[in-house]
N, C-alpha and C positions, 0 to 999 in steps of 0.2 A: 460745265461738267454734266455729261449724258445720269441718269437717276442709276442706268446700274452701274456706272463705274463710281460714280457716290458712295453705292450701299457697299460694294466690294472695298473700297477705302475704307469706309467706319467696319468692315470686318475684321481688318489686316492690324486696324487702331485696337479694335478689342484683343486681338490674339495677343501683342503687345502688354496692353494692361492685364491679361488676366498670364502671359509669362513675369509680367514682374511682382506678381503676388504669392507667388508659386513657393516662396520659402514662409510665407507665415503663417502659424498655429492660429485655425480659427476655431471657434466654439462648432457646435453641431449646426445652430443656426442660422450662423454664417455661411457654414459650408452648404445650407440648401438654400442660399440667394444665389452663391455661385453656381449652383447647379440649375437655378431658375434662368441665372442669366447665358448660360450655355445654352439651354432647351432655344431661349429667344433667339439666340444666336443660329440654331440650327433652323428654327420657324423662318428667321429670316431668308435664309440659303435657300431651304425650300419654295418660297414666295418669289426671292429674285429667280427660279426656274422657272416655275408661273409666269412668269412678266407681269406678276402682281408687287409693280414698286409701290404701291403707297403702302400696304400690306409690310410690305418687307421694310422700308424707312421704319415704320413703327414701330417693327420688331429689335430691331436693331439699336434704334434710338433708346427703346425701353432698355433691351441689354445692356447696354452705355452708363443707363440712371443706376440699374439694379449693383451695377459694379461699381461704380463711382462711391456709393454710399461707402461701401467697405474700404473703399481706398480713402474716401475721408475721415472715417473711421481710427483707420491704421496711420496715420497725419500723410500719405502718402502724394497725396494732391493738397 
């Protein structure tokens, strides 16, 4: 698999997890992980125009951890 059709995959995986989160009541500080993990999410997008893949894998990747945490959180994983 070519690195931007990777990064575009783990995008389509994040839109995914953060629509199936989308009904639960978080604290304020939750809500600014999600919102950290969006920003990476867009940092990413950004970088895959660049054709800065390593850049963009790392952002993307972080997005992934920053969300995962609240979906372990929530027993959702």
């Amino acid at each position: 698999m070519e690195y931007e059709e990777r990064i575009k995959k783990d995008v389509e995986i994040l839109a995914k997890n953060l629509k199936e989160i989308e009904a639960i009541k978080f604290t304020e500080k939750e809500k600014e992980v999600i919102d950290r993990a969006e920003n990476y999410r867009d940092d990413a997008l950004y970088y895959l125009e660049k054709k800065d893949y390593i850049t963009s894998f790392g952002c993307i990747t972080y997005s992934h951890g920053l969300l995962d945490s609240l979906r372990l959180l929530h027993k959702l994983i």
